[in-house]
VMD Tcl script that draws the C-alpha trace (Angstrom):
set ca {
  {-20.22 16.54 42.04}
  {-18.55 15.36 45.52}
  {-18.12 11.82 46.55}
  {-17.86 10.44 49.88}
  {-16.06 7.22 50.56}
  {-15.59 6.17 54.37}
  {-12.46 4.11 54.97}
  {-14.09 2.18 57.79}
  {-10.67 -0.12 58.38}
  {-10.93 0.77 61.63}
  {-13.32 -1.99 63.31}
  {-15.81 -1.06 60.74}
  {-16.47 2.17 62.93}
  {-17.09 4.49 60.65}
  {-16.62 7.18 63.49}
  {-13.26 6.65 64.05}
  {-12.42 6.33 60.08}
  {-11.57 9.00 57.76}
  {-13.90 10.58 55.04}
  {-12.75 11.15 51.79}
  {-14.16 14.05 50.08}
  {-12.99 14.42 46.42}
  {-14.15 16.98 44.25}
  {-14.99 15.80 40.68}
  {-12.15 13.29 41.01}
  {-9.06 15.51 41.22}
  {-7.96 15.46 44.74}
  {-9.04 13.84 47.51}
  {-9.38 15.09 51.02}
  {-10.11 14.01 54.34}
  {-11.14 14.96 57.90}
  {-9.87 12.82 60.75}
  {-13.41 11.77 62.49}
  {-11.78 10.53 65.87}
  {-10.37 13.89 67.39}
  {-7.61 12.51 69.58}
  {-4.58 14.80 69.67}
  {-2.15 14.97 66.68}
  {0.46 17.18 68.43}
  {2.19 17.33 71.02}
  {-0.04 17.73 74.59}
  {0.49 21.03 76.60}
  {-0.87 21.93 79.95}
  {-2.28 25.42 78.74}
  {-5.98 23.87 79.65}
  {-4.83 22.92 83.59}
  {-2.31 26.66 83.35}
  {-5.72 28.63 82.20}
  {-7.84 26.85 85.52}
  {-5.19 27.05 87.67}
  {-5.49 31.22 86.80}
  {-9.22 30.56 86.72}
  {-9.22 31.72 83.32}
  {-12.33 30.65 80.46}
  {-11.58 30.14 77.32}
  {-12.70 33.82 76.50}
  {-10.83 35.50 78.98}
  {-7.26 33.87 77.91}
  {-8.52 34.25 73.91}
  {-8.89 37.96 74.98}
  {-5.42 38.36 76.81}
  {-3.31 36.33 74.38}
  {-5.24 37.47 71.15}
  {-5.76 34.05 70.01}
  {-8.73 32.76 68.22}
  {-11.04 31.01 71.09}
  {-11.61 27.84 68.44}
  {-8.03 28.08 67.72}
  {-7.23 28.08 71.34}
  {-9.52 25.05 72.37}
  {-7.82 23.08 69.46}
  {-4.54 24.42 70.94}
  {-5.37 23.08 73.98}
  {-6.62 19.86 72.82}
  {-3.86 19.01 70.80}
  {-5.45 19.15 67.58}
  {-3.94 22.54 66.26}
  {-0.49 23.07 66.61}
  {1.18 25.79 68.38}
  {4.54 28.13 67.34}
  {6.77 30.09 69.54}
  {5.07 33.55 69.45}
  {1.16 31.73 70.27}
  {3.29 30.38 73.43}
  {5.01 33.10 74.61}
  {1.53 35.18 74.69}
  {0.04 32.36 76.50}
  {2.40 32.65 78.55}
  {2.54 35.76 79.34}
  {-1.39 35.81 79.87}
  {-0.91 32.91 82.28}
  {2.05 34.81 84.68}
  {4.41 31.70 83.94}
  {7.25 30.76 81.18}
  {6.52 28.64 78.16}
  {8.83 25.59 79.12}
  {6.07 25.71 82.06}
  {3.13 25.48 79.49}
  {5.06 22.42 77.53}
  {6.27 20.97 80.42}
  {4.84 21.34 84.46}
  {1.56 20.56 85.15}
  {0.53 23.51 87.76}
  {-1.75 21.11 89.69}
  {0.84 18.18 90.59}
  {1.96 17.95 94.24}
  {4.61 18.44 95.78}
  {3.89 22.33 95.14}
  {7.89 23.24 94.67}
  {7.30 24.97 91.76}
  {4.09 27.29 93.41}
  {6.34 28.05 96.11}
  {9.46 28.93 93.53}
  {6.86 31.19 91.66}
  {6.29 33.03 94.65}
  {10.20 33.79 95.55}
  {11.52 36.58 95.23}
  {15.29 36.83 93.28}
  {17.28 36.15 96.99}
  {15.29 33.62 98.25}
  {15.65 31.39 94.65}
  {19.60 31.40 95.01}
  {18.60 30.40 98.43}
  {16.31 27.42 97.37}
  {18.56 26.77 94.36}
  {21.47 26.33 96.84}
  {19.72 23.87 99.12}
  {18.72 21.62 95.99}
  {22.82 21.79 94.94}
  {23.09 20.70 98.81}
  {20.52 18.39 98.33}
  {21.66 16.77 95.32}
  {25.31 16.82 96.23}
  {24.96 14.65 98.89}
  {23.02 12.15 97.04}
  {25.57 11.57 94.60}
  {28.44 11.54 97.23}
}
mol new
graphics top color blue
foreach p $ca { graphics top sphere $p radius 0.5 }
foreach p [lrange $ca 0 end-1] q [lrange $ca 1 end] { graphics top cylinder $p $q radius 0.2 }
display resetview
C-alpha cells in the first residue's frame, strides 16, 4: 500500500513542497510540486516565435516529443547535444544561439549578421575589430 507524506517546510504550502510516495516502505520518491526550472534556461521558446513556430510544428521538424519539448523549453527537462543541434537546425540558427542570444533583444546586430552573406560578415567583422581597436587604444 502507498503512503503519502507532504514535506510542507516550505511556508506550510503544501504546493510548493515535495510529495513523498513510497511503496510499501522500500524507497521513497518524490515529485517536485513547484515547477520552476531545474536546468539551465534556453531561448528555444522566444527562437520557435521568432520563426512563428507552435509547439507541434518544431516537435514535427526536430522529432522531439511535444511534452518533452515544452519541458525543454521550460527548463524542467534537460537537453543533450544532438536534441540541440536538431532544434537548431529546425530554427535556421546555431545552438550557441539557442543557449545563448535571445532573438528578440534590440539592437538587431545579430538579425542583420543572419542575413549577410559570407563577404559582407568579414566586412562587418572588420568594422567591429575597427571598432573595438580604437576603444582599447
Amino acid at each position: 500500500m502507498s503512503q503519502i507524506v507532504c514535506d510542507t517546510t516550505h511556508r506550510g504550502n503544501p504546493q510548493n513542497g515535495i510529495f513523498y510516495n513510497s511503496e510499501g516502505g522500500n524507497r521513497a520518491q518524490y515529485d517536485r510540486m513547484d515547477k520552476s526550472p531545474i536546468h539551465k534556461p534556453t531561448f528555444v521558446r522566444e527562437w520557435r516565435k521568432y520563426r512563428q513556430m507552435t509547439l507541434d510544428d518544431l516537435s514535427d521538424a526536430a522529432s522531439i516529443d511535444k511534452g518533452n519539448l515544452s519541458k525543454i523549453e521550460r527548463g524542467l527537462l534537460p537537453y543533450n547535444q544532438e536534441t540541440l543541434e536538431r532544434m537548431a537546425a529546425a530554427l535556421k540558427t546555431d545552438t550557441a544561439s539557442l543557449l545563448e542570444r535571445d532573438p528578440t533583444d534590440n539592437p538587431p546586430i545579430w538579425t542583420m549578421w543572419d542575413k549577410a552573406n559570407r563577404e559582407q560578415r568579414r566586412q562587418i567583422e572588420g568594422v567591429v575589430a575597427a571598432l573595438i581597436g580604437a576603444k582599447d587604444d
